[in-house]
C-alpha positions as CSV (number, residue, x, y, z in Angstrom):
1,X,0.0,0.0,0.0
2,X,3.1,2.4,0.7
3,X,4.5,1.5,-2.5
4,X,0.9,2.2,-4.3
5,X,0.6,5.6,-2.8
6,X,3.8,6.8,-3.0
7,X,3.8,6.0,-6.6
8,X,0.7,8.0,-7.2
9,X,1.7,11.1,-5.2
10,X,4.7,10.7,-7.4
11,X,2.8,10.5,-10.9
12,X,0.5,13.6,-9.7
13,X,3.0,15.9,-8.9
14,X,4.5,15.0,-12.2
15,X,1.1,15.5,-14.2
16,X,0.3,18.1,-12.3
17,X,-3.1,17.4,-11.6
18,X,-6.6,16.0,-9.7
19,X,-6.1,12.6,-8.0
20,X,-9.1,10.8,-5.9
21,X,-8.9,7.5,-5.4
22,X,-11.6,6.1,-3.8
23,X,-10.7,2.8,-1.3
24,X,-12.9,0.4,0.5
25,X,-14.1,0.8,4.6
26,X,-13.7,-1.8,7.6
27,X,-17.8,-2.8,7.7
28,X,-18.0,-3.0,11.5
29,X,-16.0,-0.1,12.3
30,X,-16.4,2.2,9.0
31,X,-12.5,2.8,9.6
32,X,-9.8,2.5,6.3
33,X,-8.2,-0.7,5.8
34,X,-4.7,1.2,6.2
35,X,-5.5,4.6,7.9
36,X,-1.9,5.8,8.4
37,X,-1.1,5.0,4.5
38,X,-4.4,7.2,3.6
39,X,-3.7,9.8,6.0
40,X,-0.3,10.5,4.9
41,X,-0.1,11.5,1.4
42,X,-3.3,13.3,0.6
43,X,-4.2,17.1,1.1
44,X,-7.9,15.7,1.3
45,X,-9.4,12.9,3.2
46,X,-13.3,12.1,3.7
47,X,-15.6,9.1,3.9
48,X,-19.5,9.2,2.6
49,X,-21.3,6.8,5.8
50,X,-24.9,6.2,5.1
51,X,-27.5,6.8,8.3
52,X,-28.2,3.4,8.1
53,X,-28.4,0.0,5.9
54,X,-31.5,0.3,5.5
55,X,-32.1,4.4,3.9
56,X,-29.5,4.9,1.1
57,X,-30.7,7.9,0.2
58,X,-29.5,9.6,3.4
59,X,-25.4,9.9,5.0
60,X,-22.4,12.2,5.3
61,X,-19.4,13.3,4.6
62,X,-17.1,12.6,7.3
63,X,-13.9,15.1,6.6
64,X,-11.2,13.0,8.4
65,X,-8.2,15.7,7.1
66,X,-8.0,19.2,5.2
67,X,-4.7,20.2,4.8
68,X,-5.6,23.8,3.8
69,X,-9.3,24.9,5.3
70,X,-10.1,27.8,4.8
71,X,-11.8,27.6,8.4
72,X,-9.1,25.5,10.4
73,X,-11.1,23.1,11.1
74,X,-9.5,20.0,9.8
75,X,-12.3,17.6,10.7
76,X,-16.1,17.9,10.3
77,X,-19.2,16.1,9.0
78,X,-21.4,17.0,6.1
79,X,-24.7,15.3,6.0
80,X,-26.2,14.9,2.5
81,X,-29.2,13.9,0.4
82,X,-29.4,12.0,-2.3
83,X,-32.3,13.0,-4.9
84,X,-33.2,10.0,-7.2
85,X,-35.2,12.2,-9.5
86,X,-32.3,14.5,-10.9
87,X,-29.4,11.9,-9.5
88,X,-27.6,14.7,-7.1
89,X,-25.9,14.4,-4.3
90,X,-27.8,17.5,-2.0
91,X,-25.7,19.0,1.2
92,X,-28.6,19.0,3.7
93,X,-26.9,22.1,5.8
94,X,-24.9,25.4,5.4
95,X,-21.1,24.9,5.7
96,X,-20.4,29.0,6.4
């Protein structure tokens, strides 16, 4: 996993560009497989949790690391909606 992510922090400071790379959760705990590896390298780390099993339609962002806020918070939650109809994900609050 070290090897994996170094490459890729490698290959985008060399492109120059966007990287998101998306990586499974631990079902009983909702915790990353390798948190220190995922923690490390990127500027941006969140994970989408849904309320429950059950209601899809309904969960959050939860912002484990910002390396830049604009606020300086580096952790918070951002519950969100999703609409079927138009196929958005909806923020359900005001951030500022």
């Amino acid at each position: 996993t070290d090897k994996l992510f170094a490459h890729l922090s490698r290959q985008l400071i060399k492109q120059g560009g966007i990287l998101i790379i998306f990586v499974q959760l631990r079902k009983e705990s909702n915790e990353f497989f390798a948190k220190d590896m995922i923690s490390f390298f990127p500027s941006f780390v969140a994970k989408y949790i849904y309320n429950s099993d059950n209601d899809t339609l309904k969960g959050s962002f939860d912002v484990v690391y910002m390396r830049e806020s604009a606020t300086r918070n580096k952790r918070r939650t951002i519950p969100c909606t999703y609409d079927w109809d138009s196929r958005q994900l909806k923020r359900d609050d005001n951030l500022f």
